[in-house]
C-alpha positions as CSV (number, residue, x, y, z in Angstrom):
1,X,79.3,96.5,93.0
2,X,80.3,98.7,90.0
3,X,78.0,101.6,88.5
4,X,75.3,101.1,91.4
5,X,72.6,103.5,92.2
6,X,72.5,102.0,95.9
7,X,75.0,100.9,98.0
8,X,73.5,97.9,100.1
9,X,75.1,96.9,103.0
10,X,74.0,93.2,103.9
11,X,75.0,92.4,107.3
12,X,74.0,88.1,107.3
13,X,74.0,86.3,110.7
14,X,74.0,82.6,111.5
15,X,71.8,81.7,113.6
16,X,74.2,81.5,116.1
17,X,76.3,84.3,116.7
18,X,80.1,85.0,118.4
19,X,80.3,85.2,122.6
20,X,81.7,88.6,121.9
21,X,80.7,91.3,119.0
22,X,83.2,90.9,115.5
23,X,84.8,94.2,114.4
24,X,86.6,95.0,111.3
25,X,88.7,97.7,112.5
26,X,90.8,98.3,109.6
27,X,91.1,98.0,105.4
28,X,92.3,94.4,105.7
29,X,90.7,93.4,108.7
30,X,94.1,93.8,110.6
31,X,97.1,95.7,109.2
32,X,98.5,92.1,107.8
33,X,95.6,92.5,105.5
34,X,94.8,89.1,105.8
35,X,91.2,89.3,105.9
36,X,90.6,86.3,108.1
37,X,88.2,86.2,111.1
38,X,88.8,83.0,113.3
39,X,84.4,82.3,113.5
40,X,83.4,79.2,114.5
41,X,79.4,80.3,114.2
42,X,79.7,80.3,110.4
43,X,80.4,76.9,109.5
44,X,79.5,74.3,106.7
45,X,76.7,73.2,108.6
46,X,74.7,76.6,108.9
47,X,76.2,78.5,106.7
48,X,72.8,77.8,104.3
49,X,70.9,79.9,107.0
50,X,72.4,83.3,106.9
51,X,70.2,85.2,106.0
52,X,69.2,89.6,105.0
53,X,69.7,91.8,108.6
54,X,69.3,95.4,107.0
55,X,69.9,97.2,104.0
56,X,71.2,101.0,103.8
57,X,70.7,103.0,101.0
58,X,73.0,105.9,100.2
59,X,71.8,107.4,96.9
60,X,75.0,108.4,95.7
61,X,75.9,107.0,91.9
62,X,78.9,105.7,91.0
63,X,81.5,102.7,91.7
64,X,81.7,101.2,94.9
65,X,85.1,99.4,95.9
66,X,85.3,100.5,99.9
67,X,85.2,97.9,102.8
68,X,83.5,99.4,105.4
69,X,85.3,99.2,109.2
70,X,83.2,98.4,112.0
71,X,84.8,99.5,115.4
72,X,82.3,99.8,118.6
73,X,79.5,98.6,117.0
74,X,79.2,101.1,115.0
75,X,80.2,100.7,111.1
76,X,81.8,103.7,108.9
77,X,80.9,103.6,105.4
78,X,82.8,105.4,102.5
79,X,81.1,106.5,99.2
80,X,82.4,107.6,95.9
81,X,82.8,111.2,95.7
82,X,83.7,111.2,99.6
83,X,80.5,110.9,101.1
84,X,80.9,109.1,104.7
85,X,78.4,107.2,106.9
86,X,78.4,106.3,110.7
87,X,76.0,103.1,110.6
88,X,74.9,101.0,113.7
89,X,76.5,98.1,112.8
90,X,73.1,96.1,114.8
91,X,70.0,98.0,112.9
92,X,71.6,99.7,110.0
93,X,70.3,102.9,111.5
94,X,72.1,106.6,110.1
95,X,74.3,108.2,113.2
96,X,75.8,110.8,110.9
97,X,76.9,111.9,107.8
98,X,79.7,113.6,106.7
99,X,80.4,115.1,102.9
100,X,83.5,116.2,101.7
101,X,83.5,119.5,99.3
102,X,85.5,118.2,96.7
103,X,87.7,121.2,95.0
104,X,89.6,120.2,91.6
105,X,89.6,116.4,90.7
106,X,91.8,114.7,88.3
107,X,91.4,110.6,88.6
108,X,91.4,107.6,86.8
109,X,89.1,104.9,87.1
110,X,86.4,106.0,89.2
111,X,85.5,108.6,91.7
112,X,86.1,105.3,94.2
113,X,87.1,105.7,98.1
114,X,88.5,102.4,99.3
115,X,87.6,103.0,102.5
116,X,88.3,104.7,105.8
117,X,90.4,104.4,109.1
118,X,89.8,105.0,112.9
119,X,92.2,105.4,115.8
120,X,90.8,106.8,119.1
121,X,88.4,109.5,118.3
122,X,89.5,109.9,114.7
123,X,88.1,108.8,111.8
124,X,90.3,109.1,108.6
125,X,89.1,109.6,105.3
126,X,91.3,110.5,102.1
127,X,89.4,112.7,98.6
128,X,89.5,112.6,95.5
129,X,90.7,116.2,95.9
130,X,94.0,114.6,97.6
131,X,93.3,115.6,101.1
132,X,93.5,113.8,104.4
133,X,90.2,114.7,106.4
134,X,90.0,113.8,110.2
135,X,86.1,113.5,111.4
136,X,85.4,112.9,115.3
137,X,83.8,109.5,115.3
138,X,80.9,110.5,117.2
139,X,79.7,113.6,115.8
140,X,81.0,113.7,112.2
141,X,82.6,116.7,112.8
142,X,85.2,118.0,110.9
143,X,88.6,118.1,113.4
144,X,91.5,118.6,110.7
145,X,92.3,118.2,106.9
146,X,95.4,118.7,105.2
147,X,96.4,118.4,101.4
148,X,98.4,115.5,100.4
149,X,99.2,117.0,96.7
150,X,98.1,119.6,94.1
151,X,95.1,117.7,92.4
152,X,95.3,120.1,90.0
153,X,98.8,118.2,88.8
154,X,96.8,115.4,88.6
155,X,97.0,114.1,92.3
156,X,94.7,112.0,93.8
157,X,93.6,110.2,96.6
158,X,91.1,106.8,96.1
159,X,92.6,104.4,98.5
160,X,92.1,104.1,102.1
161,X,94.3,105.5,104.8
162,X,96.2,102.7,107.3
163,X,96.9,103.9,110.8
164,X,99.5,102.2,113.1
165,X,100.8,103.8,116.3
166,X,100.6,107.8,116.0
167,X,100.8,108.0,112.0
168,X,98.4,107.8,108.8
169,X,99.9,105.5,105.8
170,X,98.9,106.3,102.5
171,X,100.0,106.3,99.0
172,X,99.0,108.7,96.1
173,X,97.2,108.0,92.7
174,X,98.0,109.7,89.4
175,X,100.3,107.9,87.5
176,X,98.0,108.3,84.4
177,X,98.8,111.7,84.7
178,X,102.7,112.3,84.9
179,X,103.0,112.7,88.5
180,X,105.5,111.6,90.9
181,X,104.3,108.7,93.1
182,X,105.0,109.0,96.3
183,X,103.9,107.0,99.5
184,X,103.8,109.6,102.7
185,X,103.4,109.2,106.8
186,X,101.0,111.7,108.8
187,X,100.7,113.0,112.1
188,X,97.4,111.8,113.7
189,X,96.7,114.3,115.4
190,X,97.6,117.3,113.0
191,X,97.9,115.5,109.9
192,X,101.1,117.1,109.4
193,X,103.3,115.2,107.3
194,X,106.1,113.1,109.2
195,X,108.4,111.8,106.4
196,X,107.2,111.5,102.1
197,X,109.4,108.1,100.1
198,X,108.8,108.4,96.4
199,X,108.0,105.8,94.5
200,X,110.0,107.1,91.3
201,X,113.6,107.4,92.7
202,X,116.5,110.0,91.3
203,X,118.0,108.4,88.4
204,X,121.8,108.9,90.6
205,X,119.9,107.8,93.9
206,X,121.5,104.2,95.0
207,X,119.3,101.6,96.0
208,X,119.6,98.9,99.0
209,X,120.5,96.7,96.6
210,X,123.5,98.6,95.7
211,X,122.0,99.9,91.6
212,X,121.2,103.1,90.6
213,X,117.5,104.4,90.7
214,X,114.9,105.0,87.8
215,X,117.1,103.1,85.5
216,X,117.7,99.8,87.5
217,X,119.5,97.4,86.1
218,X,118.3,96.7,82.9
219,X,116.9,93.5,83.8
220,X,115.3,91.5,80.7
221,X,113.3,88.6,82.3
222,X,110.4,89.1,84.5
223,X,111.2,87.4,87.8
224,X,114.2,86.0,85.9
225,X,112.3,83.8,83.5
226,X,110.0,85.5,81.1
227,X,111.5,87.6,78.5
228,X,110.6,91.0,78.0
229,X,111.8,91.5,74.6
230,X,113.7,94.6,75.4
231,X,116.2,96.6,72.9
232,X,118.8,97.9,75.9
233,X,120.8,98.5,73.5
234,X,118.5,101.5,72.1
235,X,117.1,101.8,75.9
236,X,120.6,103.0,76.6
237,X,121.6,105.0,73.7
238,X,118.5,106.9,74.1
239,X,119.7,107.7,78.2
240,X,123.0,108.5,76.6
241,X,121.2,111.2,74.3
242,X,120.0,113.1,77.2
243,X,117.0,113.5,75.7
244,X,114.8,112.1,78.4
245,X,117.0,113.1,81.4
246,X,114.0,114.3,83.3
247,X,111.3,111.2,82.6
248,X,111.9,110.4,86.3
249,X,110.2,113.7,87.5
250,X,107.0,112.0,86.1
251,X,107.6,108.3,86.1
252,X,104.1,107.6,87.6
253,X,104.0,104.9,90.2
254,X,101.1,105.4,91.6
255,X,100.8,103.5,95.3
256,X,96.8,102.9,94.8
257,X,96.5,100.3,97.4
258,X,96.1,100.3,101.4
259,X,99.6,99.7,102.6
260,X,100.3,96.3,104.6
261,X,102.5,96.4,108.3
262,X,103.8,94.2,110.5
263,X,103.3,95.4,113.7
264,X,106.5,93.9,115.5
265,X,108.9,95.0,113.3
266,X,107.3,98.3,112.2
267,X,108.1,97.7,108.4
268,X,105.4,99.0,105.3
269,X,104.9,96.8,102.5
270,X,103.6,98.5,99.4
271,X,102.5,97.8,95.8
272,X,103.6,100.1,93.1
273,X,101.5,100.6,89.9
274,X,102.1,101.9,86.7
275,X,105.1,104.1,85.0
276,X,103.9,107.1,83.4
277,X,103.4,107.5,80.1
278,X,102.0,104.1,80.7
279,X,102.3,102.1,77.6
280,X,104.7,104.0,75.7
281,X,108.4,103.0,76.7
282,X,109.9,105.2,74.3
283,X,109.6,107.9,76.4
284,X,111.0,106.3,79.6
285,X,114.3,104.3,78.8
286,X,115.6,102.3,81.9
287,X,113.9,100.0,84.5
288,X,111.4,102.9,86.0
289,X,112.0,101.7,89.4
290,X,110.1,101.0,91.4
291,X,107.1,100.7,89.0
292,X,105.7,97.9,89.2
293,X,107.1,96.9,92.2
294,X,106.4,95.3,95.7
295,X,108.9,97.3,98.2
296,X,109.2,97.6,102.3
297,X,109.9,100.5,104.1
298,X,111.0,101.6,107.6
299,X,107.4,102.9,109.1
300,X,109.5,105.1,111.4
301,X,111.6,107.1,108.9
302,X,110.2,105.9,105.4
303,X,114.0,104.6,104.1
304,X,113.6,101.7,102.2
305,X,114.3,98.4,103.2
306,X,114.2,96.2,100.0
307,X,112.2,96.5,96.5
308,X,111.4,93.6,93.8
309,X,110.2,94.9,90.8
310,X,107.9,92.6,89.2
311,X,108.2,94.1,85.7
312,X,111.0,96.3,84.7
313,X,109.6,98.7,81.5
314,X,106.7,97.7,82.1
315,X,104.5,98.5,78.9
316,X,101.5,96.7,79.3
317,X,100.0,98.1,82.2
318,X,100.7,95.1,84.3
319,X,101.4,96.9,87.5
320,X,101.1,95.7,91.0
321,X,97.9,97.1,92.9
322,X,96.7,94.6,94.9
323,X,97.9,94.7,99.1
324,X,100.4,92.7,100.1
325,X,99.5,90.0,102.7
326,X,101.5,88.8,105.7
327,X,100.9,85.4,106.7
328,X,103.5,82.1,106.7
329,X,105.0,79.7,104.2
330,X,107.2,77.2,104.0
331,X,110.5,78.1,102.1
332,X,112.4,75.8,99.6
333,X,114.2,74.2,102.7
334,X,110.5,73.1,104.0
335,X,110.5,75.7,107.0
336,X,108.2,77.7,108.2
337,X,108.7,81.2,107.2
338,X,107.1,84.8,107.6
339,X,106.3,85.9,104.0
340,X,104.8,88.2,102.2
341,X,101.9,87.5,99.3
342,X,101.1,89.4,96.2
343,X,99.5,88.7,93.5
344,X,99.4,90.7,90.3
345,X,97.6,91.8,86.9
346,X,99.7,88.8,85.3
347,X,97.6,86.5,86.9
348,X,100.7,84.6,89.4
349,X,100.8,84.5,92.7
350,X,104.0,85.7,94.4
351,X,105.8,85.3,97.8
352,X,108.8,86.9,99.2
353,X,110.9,86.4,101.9
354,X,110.0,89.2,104.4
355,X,112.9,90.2,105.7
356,X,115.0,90.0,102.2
357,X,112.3,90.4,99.6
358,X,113.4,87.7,97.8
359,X,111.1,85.6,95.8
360,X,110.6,82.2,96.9
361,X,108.2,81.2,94.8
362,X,106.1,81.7,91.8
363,X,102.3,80.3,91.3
364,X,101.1,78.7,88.2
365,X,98.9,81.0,86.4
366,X,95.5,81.5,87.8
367,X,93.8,82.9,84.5
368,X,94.7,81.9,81.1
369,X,97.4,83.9,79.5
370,X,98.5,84.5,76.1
371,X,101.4,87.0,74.6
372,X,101.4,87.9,78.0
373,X,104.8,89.8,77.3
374,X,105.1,90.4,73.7
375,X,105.4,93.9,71.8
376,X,102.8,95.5,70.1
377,X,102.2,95.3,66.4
378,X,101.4,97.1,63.7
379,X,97.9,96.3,61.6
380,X,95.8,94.4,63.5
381,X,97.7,94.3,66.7
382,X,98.9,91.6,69.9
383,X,96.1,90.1,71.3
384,X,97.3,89.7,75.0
385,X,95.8,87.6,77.9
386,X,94.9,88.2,80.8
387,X,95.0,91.8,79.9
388,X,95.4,95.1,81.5
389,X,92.4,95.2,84.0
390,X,92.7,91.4,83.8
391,X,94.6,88.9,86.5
392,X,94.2,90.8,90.1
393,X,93.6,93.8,89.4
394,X,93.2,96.1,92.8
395,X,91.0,93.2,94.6
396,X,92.7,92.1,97.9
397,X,93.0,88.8,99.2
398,X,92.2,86.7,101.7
399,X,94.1,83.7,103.5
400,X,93.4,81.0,106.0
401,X,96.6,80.6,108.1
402,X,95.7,77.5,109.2
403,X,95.6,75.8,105.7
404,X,98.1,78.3,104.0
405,X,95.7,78.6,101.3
406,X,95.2,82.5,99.8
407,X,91.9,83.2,97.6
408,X,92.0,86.0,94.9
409,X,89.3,86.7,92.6
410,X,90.9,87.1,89.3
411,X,89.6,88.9,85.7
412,X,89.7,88.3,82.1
413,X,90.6,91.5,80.0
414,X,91.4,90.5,76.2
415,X,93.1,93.4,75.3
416,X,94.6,94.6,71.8
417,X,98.1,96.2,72.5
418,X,98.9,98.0,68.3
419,X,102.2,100.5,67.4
420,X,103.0,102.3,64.5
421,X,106.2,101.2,64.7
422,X,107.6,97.3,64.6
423,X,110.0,96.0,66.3
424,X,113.1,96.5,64.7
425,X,112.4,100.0,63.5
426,X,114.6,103.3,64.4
427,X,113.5,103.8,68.3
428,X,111.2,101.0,68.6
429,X,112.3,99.3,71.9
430,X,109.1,99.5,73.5
C-alpha cells in the first residue's frame, strides 16, 4: 500500500482454521525467505470464504512496505517514520506502542521500515536515523539502541533486521548519497557491533575469486551474454589517470534488503544495489564490485564466501534489491540441488549454485524489455524497458517447494535514459 493514510491490517480466516496457531516469526517467514506456510485449511475449495477479521488503523502517512511478524500470538507492526505496534494477532487489539525520535534523516525512496525482528525478549527495529533499537516485547520499553552510521553522511536504515543465533543482520541504505555500503553483524544483547563487510571493496583488496576489488574484471556481458557496450579502453585510461583513485570510498552499494541464511551452514546471502553516482559511469571506471551483486558471507566472521555480480558498471540503476531465496532445483545434470533465487530489476529470474555461486540458470524475461542495456543518447534520449523501478524491484518472493515454482510480482517503468555526450565522444564510456 503506497501513500496510505491507514495502514489496514486484514487478518482473513477459512472457515476452518490450523490444529495449532500460524506465526510469521521473521521478514521471510523463515530466514530462507521463502515465504511458504505448509496450510492445508486454505485450499481451492474454501478459499472463496475468507473473509475481514479486524482492521487497525495507525494514522501515520506515508508508504507502507513492512511485513508484520507474528510470534506468540501477538503481531508487531512497523510504520514509516519508525512508529511500532504490539497487535493481538486474534482481535487486532493495541498492547503497546513504541515511537522512535528520529534525529537527522537522509533517505531515498520513502521514509519506509521493512519490518521488525524478535528473538527472546527482544524486539528489533532499525530508523531511518540508522540506529538499531531493542524494545522488550511485552512492555515496549526501550532496552538498548546503538547507531549503525552517521545519517548525517547520508546513512540510513529502511530494511528490516534478520536475527540468527546471538547476532542482528542488516545492511545499510545510502547509495544515492556517496556512502560506503556496508552489511554489519550485532550483538543481541548489546547491539554492539561483532564484525562490519563492505559492500564496496578496496580497489587492491583480492577477491575469492582471485581479481582485484572495486575494479573487477572488466567484464563486458551481463551474465556472459548481454553486451554492455562498455569503452574499457577509456574505463582504464581514466584508472590510469588517477583521477578517480578514491571513487571506491563512495561507490554506493547500498544492501536495502533483509539478508537470507541458511541455518546449517551459517552462510548470509545478500543483494547489493546501486553504485554511487548511480547513473553516471564516468565517474567510477572499473566493475564497482560488488554493486549490483548477489554475494555470501561467513555469518560467523563476515569474510566472503563467493560474489556474482549481475551487472558490472551498472548505469541504469538495474541493481539487485530483492532477498535471495533458498529453496531446491535441479541443476543441468537433472539433480536435485540446494540453490539460491534472485530475481532482479531486469526482469530474469536467477539461480545459483549455493555453495559456488555459480549461475545455473537464467529465466526468460518476465516483463517486456526493450534497450534494456544500451547507452544513453543525446536529443530525445533511449527509451529503456522494463526500467529502473521496473522488473522486481525490492518485492520479495515466494516459492512452493513442492512444485519448484517461485512467484514475483513484477513492474513496468518506461524510463528515458538522455547524455550530453554520445557515444564515441572524448570520455563517453558510460
Amino acid at each position: 500500500m503506497n501513500k496510505a493514510l491507514l495502514l489496514i491490517i486484514n487478518i482473513l480466516f477459512a472457515t476452518s482454521l490450523a490444529a495449532e496457531p500460524l506465526e510469521w516469526p521473521s521478514y521471510g517467514g523463515g530466514l530462507a525467505q521463502n515465504r511458504f506456510i505448509d496450510d492445508p485449511s486454505i485450499n481451492t475449495s474454501n478459499v472463496k470464504q475468507l473473509k475481514l477479521k479486524w482492521m487497525f488503523q495507525t494514522g501515520v502517512v506515508g508508504s507502507f512496505e513492512n511485513t508484520p511478524i507474528v510470534k506468540d500470538g501477538v503481531m508487531y507492526v512497523t510504520t514509516p517514520y519508525n512508529h511500532i505496534y504490539a497487535l493481538d494477532a486474534g482481535s487486532g487489539k493495541r498492547l503497546w506502542r513504541y515511537k522512535h525520535k528520529l534525529g537527522t534523516t537522509i533517505y531515498c525512496c520513502g521514509p519506509n521500515s521493512k519490518g521488525a525482528a524478535i528473538s527472546g525478549n527482544l524486539v528489533i527495529m532499525a530508523t531511518l536515523d540508522a540506529m538499531l533499537v531493542a524494545l522488550d516485547k511485552n512492555t515496549g520499553k526501550l532496552v538498548w539502541e546503538t547507531t549503525i552510521a552517521n545519517s548525517e553522511q547520508g546513512y540510513s536504515e529502511t530494511g528490516a533486521p534478520i536475527i540468527f543465533q546471538d547476532k542482528i543482520f542488516i545492511g545499510v541504505a545510502g547509495a544515492e548519497y556517496g556512502i560506503r555500503g556496508f552489511i554489519g553483524a550485532y550483538d543481541l544483547k548489546s547491539g554492539a557491533l561483532v564484525w562490519r563487510w563492505y559492500t564496496i571493496p578496496k580497489p587492491d583488496e583480492v577477491q575469492p575469486d582471485g581479481s582485484k576489488g572495486w575494479y573487477g574484471i572488466f567484464a563486458e556481458k551481463a551474465d556472459g551474454i548481454n553486451d554492455l557496450h562498455r569503452d574499457i579502453a577509456a574505463e582504464k585510461a581514466a584508472i590510469a589517470s588517477g583521477e578517480f583513485d578514491n571513487a571506491w570510498e563512495h561507490g554506493g552499494g547500498s544492501s536495502w534488503m533483509p539478508v537470507t541464511i541458511d541455518e546449517k551452514s551459517g552462510v548470509l546471502y545478500a543483494t547489493i544495489g546501486n553504485p554511487a553516482p548511480d547513473l553516471d559511469g564516468s565517474q567510477r571506471p572499473g566493475d564497482n564490485r560488488w554493486s549490483a551483486s548477489i554475494v555470501a558471507l561467513d555469518s560467523n566472521t563476515g569474510k566472503m564466501i563467493w560474489g556474482y555480480q549481475y551487472l558490472p558498471h551498472d548505469i541504469w540503476d538495474l541493481d539487485a534489491a530483492s532477498p535471495p531465496v533458498l529453496t531446491q532445483a535441479h541443476n543441468k545434470q537433472g539433480q536435485t540441488i540446494p540453490v539460491v533465487v534472485h530475481a532482479g530489476k531486469t526482469g530474469w529470474v536467477y539461480v545459483h549454485d549455493i555453495k559456488t555461486g555459480q549461475l545455473i540458470r537464467r529465466s526468460e524475461p518476465m516483463v517486456e524489455q526493450k534497450n534494456l542495456f544500451a547507452l544513453p543518447s543525446k536529443g530525445q534520449g533511449t527509451e529503456m524497458l522494463p526500467g529502473a523501478n521496473g522488473g522486481v524491484n525490492w518485492s520479495p518472493g515466494a516459492v512452493d517447494p513442492r512444485s519448484h515454482i517461485i512467484y514475483y510480482a513484477n513492474f513496468i517503468n518506461p524510463c528515458i535514459t538522455k547524455s550530453d555526450q554520445s557515444p564515441g565522444d572524448k570520455d563517453a564510456y558510460g
